[in-house]
N, CA and C of each residue as an Amber inpcrd file, in Angstrom:
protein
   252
   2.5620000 -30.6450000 -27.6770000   2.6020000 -30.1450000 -26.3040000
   1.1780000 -30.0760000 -25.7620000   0.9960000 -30.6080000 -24.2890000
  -0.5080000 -30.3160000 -24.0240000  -0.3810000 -28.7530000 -23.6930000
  -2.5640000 -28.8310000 -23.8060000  -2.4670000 -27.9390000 -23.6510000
  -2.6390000 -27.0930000 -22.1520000  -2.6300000 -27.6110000 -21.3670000
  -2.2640000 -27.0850000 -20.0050000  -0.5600000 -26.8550000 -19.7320000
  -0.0190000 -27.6800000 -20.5350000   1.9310000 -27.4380000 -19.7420000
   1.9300000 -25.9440000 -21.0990000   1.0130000 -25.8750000 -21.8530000
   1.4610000 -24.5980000 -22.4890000   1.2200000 -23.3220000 -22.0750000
  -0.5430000 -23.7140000 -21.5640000  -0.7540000 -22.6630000 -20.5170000
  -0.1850000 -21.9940000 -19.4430000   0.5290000 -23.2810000 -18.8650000
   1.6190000 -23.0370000 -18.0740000   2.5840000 -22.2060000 -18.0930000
   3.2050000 -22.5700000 -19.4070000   4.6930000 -21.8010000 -20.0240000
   3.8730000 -20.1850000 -20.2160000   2.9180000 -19.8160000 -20.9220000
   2.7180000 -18.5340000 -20.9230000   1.8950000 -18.0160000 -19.7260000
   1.7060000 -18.2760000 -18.7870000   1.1570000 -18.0930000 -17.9340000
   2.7320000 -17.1950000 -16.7050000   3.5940000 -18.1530000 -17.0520000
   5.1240000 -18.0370000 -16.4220000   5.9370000 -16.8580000 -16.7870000
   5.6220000 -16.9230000 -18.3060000   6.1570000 -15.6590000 -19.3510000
   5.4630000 -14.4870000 -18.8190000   4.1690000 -14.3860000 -18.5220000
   3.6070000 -13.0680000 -18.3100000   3.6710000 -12.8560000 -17.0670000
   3.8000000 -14.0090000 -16.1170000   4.9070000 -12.9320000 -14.2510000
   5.7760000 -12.1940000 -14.5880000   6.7650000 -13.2150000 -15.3100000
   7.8290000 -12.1910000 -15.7320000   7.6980000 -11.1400000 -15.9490000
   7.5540000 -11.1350000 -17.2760000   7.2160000  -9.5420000 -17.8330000
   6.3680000  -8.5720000 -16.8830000   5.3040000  -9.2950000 -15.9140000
   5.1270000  -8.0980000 -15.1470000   6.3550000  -7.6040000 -14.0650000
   7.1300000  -8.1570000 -13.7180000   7.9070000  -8.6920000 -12.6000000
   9.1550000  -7.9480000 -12.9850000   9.3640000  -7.9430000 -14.4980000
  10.3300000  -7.3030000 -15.2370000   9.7540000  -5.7510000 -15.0450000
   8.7490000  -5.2190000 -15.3060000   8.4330000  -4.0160000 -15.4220000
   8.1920000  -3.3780000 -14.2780000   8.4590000  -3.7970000 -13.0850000
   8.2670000  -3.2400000 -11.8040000   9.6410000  -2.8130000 -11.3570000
  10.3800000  -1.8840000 -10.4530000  10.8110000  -1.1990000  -9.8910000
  11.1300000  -2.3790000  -8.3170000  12.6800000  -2.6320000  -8.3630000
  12.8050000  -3.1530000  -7.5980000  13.5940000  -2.3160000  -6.6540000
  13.7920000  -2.5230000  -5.3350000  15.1950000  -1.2870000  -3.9580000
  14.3360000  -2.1070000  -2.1990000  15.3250000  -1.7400000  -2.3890000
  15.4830000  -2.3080000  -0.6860000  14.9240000  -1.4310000   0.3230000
  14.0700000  -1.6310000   1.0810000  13.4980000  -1.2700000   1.7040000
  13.5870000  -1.9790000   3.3610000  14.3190000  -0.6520000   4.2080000
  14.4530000  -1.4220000   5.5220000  12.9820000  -0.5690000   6.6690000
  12.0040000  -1.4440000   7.2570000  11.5760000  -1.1350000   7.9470000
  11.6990000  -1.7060000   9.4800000  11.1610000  -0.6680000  10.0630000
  11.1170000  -0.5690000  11.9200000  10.0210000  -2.3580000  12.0470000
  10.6160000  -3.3930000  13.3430000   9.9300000  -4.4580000  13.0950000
   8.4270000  -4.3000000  12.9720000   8.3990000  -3.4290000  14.3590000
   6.6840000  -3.2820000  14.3170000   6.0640000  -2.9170000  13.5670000
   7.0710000  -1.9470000  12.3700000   5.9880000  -1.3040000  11.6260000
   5.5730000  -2.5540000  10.5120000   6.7080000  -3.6240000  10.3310000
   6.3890000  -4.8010000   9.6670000   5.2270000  -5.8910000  10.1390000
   5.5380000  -5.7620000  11.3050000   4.3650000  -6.5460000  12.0390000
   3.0620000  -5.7190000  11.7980000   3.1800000  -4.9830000  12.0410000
   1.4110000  -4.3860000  11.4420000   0.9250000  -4.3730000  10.0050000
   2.0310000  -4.1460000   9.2970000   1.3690000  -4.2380000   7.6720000
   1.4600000  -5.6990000   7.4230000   2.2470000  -6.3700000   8.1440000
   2.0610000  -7.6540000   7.6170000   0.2250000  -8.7080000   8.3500000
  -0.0370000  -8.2920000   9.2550000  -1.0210000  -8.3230000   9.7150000
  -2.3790000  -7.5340000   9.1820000  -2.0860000  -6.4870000   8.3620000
  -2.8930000  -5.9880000   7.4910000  -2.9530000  -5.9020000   6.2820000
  -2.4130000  -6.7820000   5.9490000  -2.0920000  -7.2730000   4.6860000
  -3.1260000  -8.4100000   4.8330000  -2.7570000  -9.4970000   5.8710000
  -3.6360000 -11.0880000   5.9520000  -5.1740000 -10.3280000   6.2380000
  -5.4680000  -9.3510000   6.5800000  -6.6310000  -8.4690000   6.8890000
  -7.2420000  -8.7400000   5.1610000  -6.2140000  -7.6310000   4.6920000
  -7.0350000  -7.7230000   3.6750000  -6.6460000  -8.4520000   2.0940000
  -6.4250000  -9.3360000   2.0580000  -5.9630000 -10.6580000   1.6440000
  -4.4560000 -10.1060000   0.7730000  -3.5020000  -9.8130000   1.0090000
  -2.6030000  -9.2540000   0.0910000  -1.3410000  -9.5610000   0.7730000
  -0.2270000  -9.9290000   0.4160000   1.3650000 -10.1670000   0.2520000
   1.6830000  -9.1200000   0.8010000   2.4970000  -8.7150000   1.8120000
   3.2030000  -7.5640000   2.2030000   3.3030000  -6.3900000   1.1930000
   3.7340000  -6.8190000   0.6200000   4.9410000  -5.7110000  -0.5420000
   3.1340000  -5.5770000  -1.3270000   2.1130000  -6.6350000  -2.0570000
   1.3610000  -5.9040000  -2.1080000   0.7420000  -4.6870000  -1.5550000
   0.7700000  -5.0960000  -0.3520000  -0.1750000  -4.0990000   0.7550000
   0.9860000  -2.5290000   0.8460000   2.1760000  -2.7630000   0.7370000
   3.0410000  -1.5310000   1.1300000   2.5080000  -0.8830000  -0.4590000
   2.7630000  -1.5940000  -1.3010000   2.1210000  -1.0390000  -2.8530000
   1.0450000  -0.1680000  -2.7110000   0.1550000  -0.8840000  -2.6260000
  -1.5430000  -0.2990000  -2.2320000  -1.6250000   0.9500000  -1.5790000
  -0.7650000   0.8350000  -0.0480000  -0.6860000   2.2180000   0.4600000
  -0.1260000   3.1870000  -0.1530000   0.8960000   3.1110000  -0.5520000
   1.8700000   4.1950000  -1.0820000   1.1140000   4.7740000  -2.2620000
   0.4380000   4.1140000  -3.3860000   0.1400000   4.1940000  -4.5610000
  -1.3730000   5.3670000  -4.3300000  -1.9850000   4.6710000  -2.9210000
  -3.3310000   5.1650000  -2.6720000  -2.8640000   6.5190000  -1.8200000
  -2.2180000   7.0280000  -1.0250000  -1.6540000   8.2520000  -0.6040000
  -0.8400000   8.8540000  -1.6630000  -0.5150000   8.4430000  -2.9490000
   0.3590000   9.2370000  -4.2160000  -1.0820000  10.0430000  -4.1970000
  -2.1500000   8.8330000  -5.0240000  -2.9160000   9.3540000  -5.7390000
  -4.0070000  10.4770000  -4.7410000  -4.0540000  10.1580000  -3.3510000
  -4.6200000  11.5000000  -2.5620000  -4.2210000  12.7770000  -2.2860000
  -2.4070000  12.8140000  -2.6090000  -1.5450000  13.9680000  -2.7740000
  -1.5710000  14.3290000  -3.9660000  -2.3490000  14.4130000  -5.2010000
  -2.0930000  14.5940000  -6.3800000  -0.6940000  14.3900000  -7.0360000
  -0.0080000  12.9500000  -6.5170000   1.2390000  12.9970000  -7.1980000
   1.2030000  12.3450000  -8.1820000   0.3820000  11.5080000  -8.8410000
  -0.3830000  10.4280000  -9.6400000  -0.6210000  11.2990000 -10.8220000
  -0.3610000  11.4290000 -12.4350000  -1.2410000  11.6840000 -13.1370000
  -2.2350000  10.7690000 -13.2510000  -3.4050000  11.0880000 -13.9950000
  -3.9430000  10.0020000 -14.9200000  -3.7180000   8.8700000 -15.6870000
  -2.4250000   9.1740000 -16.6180000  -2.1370000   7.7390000 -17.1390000
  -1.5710000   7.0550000 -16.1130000  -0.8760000   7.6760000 -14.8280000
  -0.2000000   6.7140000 -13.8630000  -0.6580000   5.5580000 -12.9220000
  -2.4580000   5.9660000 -13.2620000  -3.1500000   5.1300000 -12.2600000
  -3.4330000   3.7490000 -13.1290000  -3.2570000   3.4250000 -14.3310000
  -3.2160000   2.5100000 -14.6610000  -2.0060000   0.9410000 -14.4220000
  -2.5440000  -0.0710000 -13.8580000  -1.6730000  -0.8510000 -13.1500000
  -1.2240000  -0.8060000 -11.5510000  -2.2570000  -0.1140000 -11.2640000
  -2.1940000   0.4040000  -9.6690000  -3.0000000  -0.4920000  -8.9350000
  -2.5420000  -1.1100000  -8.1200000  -2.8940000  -2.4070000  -6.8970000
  -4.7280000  -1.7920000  -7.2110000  -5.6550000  -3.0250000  -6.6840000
  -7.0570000  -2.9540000  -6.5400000  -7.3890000  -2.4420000  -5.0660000
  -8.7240000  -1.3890000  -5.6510000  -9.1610000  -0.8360000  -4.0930000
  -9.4060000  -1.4390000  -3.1960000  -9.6100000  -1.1470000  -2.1380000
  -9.9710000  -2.2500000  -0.7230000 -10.6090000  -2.9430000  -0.9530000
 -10.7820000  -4.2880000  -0.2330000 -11.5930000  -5.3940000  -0.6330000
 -12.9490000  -5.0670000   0.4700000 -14.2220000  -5.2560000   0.2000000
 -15.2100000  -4.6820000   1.0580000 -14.7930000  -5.6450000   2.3290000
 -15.5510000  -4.7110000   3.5180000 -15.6110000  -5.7950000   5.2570000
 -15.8570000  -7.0420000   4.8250000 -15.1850000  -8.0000000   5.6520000
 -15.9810000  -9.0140000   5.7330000 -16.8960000  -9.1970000   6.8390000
 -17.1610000  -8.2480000   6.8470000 -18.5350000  -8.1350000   8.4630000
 -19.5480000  -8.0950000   7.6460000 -19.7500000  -6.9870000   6.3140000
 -21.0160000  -7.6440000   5.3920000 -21.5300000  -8.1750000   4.8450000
């Protein structure tokens, strides 16, 4: 097998498994409020559902609802301006 189509195959295996370990539910939002996170999302380079992640995870952890071990696997902090 080369070794890039193998890289491949485990590369595929480990979405999964992250993909597996996430918490899936339906979520209905107001359009606009979609239109703005989805627009601030391309802001700050991230997938919707990333960006709804990010927020939620970053207002847990400002309400103290977060332990410590919970912040591990938690979306990355803001990406700096690109004005600097």
């Amino acid at each position: 097998m080369e070794t890039s189509t193998r890289n491949h195959k485990l590369q595929a295996t480990s979405y999964r498994l992250i993909f597996a370990m996430k918490k899936r539910f339906l979520l209905r939002l107001d359009p606009r409020l979609y239109d703005a996170l989805a627009k601030w999302a391309a802001d700050d380079l991230r997938s919707v559902n990333a960006q709804i992640e990010y927020l939620l995870s970053r207002a847990a952890r400002e309400a103290g609802r977060l332990g410590e071990d919970e912040n591990e696997g938690e979306p990355p902090d803001e990406p700096q301006s690109k004005d600097l």
